[in-house]
Backbone bond lengths (Angstrom), bond angles and torsions (degrees), N, CA, C in turn:
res aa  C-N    CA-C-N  psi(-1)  N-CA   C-N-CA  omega(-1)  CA-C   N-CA-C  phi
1 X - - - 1.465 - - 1.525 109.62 -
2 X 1.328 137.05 131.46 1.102 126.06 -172.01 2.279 100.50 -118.15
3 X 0.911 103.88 128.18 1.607 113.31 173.63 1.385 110.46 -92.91
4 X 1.695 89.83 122.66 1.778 88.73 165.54 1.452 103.98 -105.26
5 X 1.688 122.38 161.19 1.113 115.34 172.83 2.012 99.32 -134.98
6 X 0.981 117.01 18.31 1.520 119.39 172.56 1.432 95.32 -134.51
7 X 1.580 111.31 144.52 1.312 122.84 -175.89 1.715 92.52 -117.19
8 X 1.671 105.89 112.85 1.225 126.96 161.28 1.828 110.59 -179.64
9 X 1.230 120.63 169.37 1.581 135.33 -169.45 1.641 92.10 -16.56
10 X 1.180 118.19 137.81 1.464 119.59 173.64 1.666 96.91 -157.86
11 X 1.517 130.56 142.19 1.135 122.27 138.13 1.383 100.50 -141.98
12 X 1.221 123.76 -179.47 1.977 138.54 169.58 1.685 112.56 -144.39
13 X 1.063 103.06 153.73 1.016 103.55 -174.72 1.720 125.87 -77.68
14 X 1.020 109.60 29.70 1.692 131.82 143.90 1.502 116.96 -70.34
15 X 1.577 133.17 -13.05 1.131 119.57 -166.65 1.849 108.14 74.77
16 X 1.225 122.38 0.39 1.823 109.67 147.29 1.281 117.91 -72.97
17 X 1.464 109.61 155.12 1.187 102.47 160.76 1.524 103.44 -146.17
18 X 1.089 118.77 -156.90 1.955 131.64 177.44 1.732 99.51 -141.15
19 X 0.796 136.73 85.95 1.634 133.78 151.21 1.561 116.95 -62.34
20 X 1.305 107.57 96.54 1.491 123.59 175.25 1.374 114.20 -143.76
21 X 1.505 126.85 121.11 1.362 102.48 156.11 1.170 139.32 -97.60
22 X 1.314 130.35 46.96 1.517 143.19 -179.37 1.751 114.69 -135.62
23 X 1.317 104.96 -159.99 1.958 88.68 178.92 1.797 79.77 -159.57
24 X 1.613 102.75 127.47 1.575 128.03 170.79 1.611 99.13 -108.82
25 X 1.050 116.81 113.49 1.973 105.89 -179.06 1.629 87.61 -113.11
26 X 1.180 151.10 -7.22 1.421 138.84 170.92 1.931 115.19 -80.87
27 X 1.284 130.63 136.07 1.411 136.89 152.35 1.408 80.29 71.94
28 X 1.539 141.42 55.53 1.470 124.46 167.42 1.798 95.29 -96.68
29 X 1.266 116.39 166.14 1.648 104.06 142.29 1.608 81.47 -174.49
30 X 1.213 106.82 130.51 1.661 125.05 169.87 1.322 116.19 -138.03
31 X 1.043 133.96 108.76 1.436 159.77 165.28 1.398 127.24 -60.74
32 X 0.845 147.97 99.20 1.701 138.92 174.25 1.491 104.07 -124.03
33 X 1.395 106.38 119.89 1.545 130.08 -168.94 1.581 102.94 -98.43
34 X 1.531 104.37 -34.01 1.179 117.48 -145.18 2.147 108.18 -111.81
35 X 1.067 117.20 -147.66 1.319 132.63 -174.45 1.078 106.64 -133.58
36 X 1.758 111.10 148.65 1.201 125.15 -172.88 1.899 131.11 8.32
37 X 1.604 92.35 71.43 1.551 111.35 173.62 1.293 116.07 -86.65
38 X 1.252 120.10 -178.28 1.545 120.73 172.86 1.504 118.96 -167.34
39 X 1.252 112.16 113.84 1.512 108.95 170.26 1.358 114.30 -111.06
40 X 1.098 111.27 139.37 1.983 122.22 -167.11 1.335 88.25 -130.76
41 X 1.332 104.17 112.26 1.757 114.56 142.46 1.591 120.22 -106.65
42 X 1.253 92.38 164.75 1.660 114.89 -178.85 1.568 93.73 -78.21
43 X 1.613 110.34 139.55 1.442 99.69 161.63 1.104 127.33 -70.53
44 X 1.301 126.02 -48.69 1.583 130.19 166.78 1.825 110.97 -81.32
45 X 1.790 82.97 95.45 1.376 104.72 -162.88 2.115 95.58 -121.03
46 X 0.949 115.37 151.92 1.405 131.27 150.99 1.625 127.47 -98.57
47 X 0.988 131.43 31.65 1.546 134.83 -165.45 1.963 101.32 -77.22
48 X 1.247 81.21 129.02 1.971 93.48 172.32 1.006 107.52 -97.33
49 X 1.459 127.19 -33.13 1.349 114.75 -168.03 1.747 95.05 167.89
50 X 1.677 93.97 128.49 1.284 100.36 -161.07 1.462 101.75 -149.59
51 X 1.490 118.99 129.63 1.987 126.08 -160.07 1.533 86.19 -127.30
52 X 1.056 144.61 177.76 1.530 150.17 -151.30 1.724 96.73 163.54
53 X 0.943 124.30 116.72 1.388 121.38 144.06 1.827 124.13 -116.05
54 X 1.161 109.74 108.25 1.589 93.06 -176.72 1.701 79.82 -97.03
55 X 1.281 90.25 139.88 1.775 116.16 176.28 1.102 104.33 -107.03
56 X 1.062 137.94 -25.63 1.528 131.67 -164.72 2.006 112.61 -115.23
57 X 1.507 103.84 -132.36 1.292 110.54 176.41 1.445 103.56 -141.86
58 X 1.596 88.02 151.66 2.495 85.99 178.61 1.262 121.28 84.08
59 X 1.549 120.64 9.31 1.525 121.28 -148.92 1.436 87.94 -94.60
60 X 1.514 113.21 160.88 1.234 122.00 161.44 1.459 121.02 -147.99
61 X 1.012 134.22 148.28 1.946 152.59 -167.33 1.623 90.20 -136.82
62 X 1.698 83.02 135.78 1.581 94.18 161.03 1.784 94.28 -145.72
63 X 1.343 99.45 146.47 1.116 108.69 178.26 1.896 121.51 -114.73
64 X 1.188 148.66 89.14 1.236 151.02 -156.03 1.977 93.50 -50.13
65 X 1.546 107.29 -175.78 1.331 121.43 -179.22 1.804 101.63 -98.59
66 X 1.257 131.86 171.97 1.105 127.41 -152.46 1.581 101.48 -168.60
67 X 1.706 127.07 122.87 1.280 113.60 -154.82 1.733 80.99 -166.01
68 X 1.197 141.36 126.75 1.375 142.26 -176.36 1.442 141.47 57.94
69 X 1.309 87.11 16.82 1.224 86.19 173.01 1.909 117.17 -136.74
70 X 1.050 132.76 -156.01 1.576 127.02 175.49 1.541 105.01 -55.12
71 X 1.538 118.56 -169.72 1.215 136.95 158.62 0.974 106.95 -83.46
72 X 1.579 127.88 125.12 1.511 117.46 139.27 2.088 122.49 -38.58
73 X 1.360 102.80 154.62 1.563 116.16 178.13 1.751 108.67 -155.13
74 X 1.121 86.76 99.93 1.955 87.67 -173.43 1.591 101.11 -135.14
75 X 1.450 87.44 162.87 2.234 95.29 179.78 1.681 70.26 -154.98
76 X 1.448 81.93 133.09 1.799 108.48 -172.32 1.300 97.63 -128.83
77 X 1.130 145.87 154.97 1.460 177.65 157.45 1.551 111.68 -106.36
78 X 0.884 124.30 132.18 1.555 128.69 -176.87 1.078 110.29 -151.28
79 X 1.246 133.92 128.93 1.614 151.34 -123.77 1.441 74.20 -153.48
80 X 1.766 94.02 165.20 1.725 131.45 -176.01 1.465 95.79 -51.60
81 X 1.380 105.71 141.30 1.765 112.40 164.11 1.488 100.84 36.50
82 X 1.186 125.47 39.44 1.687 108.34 160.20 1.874 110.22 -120.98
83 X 1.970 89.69 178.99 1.346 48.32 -176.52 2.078 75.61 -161.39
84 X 1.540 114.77 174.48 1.522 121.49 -166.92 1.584 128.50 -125.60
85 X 1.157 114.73 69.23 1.565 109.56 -173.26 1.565 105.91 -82.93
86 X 1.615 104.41 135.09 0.984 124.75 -179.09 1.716 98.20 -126.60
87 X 1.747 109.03 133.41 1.431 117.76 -178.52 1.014 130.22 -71.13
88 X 1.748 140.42 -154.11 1.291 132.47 149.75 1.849 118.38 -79.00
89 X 1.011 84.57 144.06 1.710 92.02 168.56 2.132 112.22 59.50
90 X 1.485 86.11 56.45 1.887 95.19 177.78 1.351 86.94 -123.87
91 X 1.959 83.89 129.30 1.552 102.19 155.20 1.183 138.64 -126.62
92 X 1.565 131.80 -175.18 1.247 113.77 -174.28 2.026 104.16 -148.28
93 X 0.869 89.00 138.84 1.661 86.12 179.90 1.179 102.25 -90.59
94 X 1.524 150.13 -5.26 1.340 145.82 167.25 1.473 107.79 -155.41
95 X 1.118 118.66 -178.71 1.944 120.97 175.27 1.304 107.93 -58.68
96 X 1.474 106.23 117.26 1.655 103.57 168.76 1.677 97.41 -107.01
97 X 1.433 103.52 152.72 1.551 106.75 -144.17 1.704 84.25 -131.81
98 X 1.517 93.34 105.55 1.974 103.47 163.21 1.192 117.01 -100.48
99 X 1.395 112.65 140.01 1.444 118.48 141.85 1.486 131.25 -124.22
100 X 1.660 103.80 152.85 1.631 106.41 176.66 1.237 93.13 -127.57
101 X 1.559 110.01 178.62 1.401 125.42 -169.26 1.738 117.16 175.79
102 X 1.510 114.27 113.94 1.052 97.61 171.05 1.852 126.05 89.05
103 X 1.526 97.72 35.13 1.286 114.37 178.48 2.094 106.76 82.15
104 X 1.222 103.97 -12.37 1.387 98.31 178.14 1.895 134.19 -74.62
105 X 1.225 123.44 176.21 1.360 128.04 170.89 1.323 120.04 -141.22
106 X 1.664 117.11 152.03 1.275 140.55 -172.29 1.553 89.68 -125.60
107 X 1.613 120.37 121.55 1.573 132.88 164.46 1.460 92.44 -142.26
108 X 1.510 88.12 135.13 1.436 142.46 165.98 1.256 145.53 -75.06
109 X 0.847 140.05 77.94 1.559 121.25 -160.94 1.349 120.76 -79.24
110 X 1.704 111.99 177.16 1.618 100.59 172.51 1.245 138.78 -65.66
111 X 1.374 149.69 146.91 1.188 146.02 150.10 2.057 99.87 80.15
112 X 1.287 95.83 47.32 1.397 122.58 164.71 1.624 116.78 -68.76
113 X 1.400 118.77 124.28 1.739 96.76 -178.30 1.687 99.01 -127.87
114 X 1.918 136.28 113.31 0.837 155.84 -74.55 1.599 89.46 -175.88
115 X 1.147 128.92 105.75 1.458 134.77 -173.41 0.975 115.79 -80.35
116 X 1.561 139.14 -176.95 1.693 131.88 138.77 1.366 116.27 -41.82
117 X 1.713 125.21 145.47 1.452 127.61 173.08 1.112 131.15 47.20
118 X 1.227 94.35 43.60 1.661 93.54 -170.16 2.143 103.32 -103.52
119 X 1.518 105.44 142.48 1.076 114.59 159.81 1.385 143.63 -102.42
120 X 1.113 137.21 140.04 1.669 135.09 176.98 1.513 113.19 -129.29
121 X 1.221 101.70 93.55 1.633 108.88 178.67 1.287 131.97 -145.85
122 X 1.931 98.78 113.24 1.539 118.38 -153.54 1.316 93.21 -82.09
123 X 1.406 144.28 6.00 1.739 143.36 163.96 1.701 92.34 -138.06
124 X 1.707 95.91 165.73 1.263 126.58 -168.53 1.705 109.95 -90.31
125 X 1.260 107.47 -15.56 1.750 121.44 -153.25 1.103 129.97 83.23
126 X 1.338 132.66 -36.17 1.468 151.36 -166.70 1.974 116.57 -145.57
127 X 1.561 83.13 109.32 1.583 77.80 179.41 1.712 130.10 -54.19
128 X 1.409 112.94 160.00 1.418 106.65 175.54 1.454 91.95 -119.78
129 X 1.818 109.64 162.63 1.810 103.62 162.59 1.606 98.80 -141.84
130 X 0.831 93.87 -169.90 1.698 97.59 -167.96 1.772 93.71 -113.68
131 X 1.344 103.95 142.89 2.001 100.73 -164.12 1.282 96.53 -66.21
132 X 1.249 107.63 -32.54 1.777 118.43 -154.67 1.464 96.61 -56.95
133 X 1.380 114.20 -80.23 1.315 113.41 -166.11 1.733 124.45 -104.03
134 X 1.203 104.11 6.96 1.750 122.95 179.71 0.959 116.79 71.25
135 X 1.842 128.48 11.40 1.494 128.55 -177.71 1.786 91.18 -80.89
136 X 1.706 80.14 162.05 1.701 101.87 163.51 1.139 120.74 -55.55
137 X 1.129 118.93 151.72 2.108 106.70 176.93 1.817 93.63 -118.73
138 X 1.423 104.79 -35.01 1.879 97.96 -175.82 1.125 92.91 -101.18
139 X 1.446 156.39 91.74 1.303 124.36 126.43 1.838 140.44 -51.44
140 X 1.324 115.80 143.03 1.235 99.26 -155.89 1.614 99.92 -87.04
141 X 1.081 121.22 179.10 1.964 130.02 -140.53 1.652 102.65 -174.56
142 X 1.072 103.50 120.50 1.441 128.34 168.96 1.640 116.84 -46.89
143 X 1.331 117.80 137.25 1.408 131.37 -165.97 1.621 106.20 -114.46
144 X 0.880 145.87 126.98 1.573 166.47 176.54 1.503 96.95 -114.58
145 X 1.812 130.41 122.76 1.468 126.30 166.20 1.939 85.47 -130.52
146 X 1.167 128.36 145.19 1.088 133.77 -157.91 1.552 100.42 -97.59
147 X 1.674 106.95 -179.76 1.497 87.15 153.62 1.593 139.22 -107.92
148 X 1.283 107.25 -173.56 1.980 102.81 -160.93 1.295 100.14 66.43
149 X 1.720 155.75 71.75 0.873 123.00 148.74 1.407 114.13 -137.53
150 X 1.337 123.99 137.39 1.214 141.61 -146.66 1.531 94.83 -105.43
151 X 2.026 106.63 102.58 1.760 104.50 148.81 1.056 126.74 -104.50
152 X 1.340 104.24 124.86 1.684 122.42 -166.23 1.405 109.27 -64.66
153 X 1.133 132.39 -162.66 2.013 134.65 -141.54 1.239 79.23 -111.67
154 X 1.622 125.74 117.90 1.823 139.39 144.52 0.978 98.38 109.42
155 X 1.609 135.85 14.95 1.708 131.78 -135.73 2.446 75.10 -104.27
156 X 1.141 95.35 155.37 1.425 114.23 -174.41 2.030 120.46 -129.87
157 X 1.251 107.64 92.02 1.087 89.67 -172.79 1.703 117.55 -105.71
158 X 1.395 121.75 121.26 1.350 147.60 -162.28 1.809 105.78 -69.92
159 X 1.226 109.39 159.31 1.510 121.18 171.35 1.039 106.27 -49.81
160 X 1.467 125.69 171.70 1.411 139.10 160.07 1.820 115.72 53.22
161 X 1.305 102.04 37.92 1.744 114.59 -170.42 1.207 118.30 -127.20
162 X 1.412 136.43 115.93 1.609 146.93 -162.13 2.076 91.29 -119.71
163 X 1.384 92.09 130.02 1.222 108.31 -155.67 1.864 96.89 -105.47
164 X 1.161 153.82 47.33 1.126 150.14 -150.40 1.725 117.11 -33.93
165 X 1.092 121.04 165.04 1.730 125.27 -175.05 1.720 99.51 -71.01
166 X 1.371 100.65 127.70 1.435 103.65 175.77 1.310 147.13 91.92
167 X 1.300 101.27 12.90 1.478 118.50 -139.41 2.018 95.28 -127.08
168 X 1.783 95.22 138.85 1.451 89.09 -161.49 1.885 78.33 -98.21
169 X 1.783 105.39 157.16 1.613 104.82 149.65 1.433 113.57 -129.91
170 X 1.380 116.03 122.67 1.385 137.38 -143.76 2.099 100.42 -63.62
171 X 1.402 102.30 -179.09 1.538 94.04 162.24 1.310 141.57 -87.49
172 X 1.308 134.06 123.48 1.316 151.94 -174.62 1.638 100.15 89.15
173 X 1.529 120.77 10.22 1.440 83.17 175.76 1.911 124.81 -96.99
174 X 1.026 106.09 175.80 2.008 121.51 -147.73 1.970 76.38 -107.88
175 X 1.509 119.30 101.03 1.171 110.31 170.58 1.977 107.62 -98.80
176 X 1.089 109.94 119.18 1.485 130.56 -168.45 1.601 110.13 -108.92
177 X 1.129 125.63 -45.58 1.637 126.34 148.99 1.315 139.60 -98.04
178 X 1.021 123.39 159.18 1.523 113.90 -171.77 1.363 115.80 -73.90
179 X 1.582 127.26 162.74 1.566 147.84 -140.81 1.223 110.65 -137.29
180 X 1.454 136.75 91.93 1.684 113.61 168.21 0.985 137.62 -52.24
181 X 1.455 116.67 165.27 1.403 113.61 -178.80 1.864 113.07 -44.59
182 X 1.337 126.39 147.76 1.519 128.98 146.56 1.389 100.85 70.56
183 X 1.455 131.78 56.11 0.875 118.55 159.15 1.954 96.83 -154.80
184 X 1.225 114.01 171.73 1.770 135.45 -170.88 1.611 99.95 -87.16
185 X 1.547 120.38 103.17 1.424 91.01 161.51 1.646 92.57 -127.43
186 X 1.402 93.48 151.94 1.772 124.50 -157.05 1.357 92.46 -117.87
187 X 1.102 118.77 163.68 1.689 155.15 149.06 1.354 100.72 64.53
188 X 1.942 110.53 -170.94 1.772 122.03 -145.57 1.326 84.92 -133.69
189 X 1.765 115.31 95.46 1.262 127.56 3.03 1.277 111.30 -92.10
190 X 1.287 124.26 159.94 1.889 128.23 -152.94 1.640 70.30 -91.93
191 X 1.750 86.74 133.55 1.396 100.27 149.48 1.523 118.85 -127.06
192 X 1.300 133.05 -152.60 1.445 118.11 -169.33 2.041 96.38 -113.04
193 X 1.576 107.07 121.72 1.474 101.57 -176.66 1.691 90.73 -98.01
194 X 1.346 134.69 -52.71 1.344 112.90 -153.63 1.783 88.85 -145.21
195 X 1.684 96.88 136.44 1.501 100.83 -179.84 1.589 122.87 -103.91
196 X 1.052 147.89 169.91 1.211 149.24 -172.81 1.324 120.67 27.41
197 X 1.991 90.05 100.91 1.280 107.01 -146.78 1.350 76.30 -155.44
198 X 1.646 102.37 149.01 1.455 111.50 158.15 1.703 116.03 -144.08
199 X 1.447 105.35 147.08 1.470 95.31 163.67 1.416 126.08 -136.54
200 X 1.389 119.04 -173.10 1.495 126.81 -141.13 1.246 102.44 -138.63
201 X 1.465 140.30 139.08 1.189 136.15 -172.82 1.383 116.27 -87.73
202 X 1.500 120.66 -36.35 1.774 107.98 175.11 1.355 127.34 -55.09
203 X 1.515 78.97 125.86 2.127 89.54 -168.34 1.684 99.50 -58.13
204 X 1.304 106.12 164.22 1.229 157.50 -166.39 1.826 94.67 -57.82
205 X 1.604 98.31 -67.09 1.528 105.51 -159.58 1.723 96.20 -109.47
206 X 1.426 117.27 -38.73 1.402 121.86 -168.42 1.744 111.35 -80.37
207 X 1.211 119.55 5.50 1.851 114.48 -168.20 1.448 76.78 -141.03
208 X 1.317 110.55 128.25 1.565 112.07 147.55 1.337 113.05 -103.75
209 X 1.561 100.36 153.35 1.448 125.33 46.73 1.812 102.23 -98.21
210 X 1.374 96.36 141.97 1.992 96.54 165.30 1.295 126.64 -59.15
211 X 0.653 111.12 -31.36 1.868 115.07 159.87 1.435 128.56 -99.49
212 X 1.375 100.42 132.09 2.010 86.45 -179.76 1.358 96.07 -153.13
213 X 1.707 124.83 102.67 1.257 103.28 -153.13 1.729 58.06 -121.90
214 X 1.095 148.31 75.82 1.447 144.87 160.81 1.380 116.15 -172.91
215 X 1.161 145.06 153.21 1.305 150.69 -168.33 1.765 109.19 -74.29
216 X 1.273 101.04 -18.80 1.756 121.00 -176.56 0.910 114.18 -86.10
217 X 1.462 132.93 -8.02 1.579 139.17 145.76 1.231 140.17 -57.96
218 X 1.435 98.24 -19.64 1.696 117.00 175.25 1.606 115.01 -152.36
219 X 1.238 79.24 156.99 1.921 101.38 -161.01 1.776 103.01 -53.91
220 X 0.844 135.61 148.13 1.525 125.65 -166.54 1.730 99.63 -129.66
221 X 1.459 92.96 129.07 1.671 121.29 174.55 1.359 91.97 -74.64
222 X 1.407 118.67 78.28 1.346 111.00 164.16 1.569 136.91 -70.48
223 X 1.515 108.80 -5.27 1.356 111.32 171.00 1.662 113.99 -57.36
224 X 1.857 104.08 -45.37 1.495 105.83 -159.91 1.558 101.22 -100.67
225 X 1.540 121.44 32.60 1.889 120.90 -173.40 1.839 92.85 -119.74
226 X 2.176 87.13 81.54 0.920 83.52 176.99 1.995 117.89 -148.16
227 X 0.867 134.88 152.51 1.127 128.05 -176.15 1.784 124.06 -47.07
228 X 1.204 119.10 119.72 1.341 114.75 176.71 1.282 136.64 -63.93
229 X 1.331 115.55 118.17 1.827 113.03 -161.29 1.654 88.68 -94.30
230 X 1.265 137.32 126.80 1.469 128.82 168.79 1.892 101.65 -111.82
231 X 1.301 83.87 129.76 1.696 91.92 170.87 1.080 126.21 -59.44
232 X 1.353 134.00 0.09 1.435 130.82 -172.07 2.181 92.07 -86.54
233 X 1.424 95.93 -22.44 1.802 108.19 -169.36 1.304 99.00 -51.85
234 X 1.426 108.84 -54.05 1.562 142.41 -151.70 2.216 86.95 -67.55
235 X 1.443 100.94 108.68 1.619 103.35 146.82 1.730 126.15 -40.20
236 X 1.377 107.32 109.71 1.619 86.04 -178.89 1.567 100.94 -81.12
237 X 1.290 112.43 -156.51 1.631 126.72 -170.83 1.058 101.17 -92.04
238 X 1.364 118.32 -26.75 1.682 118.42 179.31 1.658 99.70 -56.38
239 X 1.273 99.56 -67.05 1.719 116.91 -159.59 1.747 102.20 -64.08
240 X 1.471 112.63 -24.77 1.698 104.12 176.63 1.348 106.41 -82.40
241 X 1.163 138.10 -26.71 1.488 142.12 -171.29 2.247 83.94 -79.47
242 X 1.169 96.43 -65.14 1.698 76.43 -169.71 1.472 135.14 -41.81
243 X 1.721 96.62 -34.93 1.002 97.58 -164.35 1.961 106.86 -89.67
244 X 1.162 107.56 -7.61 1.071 116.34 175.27 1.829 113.28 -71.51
245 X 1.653 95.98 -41.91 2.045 96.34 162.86 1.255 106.11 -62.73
246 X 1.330 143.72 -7.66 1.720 125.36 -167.33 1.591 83.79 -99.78
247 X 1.485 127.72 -46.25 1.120 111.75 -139.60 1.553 109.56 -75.55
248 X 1.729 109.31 -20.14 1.878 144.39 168.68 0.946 96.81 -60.18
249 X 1.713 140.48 -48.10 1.287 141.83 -175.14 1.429 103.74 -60.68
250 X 0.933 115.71 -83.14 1.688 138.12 -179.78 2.042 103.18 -37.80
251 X 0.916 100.85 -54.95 1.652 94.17 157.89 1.556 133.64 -56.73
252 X 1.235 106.74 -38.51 1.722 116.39 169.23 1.701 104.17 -75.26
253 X 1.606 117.84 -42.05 1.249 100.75 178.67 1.646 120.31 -62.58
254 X 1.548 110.42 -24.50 1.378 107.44 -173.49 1.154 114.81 -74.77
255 X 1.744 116.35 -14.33 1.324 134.74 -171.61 1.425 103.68 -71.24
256 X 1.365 121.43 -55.19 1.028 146.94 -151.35 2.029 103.61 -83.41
257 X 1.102 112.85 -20.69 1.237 106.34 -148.60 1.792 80.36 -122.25
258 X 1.600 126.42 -34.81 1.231 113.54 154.00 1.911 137.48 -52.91
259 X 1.164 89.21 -41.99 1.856 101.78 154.24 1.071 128.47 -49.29
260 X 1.657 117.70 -41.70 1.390 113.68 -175.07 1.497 101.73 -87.58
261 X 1.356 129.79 -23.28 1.123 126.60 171.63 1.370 110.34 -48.33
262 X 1.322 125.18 -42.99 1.646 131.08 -149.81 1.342 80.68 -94.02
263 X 1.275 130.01 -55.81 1.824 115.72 -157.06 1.845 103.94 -69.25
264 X 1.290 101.92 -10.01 2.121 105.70 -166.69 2.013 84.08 -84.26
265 X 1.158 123.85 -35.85 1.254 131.48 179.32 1.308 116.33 -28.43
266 X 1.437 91.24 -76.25 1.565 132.18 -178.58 1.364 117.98 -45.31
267 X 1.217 97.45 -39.74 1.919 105.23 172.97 1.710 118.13 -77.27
């Protein structure tokens, strides 16, 4: 296993390497256990403090560029063939702690804002199976968090979860299904409390003005001030194919029931 503890140009002759062009020698620690890994940073980066373990082989980290906003603070885990894009301008007020595992991915989008304690983990660590028949019961599942989106302090986000653009997730909640764009989802398991919603990064007490009980107080992310489309709205294919047999039905009955009119005539 070879340890790095300065983040700049690195490879070994395992086929890892570090793609960076600058040098961070504080809070580094990168690990490669494995074969042909890769971490790519942005040069114009903000990183506070950043742990990496690729455990396996094939892994990959990407890190976006970073210019106004906090430091990033992450400890990543990186599992076989997986792999971690992180956007421009994500921050974190303490270590946000990923894991992958098992051919999966965690992506990030830009201008992500990242609370205290927060988790993102597309596997569990330890398999489960069912006694009955010895299959897996958790397999681990790829994570999508969009961009603009605000995880609140203890907030936990689970495998198999697409995080929509804009969208806040409240504190302590355990998000287990996916969230549309621009709307609040709260509690364990996060569900959706209030939709079309947006938010703004100047703190409360630290950015003036101290009061902002209006949208005209602060500079507006107008890309993500936008109405929430939720998929449950959206007809699936199931429900258009059905409703398309009722509406064929209802046409043959009118067919059917106009005919007998004309032949009851006739008599």
């Amino acid at each position: 296993m070879n340890h790095v503890t300065t983040l700049e140009a690195y490879d070994d002759d395992r086929g890892n390497r570090i793609e960076f062009g600058g040098t961070v020698d504080k809070n580094i620690r990168i690990k490669f256990r494995g074969r042909n890994n890769v971490l790519r940073v942005a040069t114009q980066q903000n990183i506070a403090q950043l742990f990496v373990d690729f455990d396996c082989d094939d892994g990959l980290v990407e890190i976006g560029s970073s210019r106004g906003v906090p430091g990033l603070r992450a400890a990543i885990r990186v599992g076989d063939g997986c792999q971690v894009r992180i956007g421009k301008n994500v921050s974190s007020t303490t270590t946000v702690a990923m894991s992958t595992a098992e051919g999966t991915s965690i992506t990030i989008g830009d201008d992500v804002m990242i609370a205290s304690d927060i988790q993102i983990r597309a596997d569990d660590g330890h398999p489960i199976f069912d006694v009955r028949t010895g299959k897996r019961v958790n397999a681990a599942r790829s994570i999508v968090i969009g961009n603009h989106v605000w995880l609140g302090l203890g907030a936990c986000v689970l495998g198999g979860v697409t995080i929509g653009d804009g969208t806040v997730v409240g504190m302590r909640s355990v998000v287990t299904r996916s969230l549309p764009n621009n709307v609040v989802g709260a509690g364990a398991p996060a569900k959706v409390v209030k939709r079309n919603v947006a938010w703004e990064r100047p703190h409360l007490t630290l950015d003036p003005p101290y009061r902002k009980p209006t949208a005209a107080s602060v500079k507006k992310s107008t890309d993500y001030w936008t109405l929430t489309v939720d998929p449950d709205s959206r007809p699936s294919r199931s429900r258009e194919i059905y409703a398309g047999a009722r509406r064929r039905t209802r046409k043959g009955l009118k067919a059917v029931r106009a005919r007998a009119r004309t032949l009851s005539s006739r008599v």
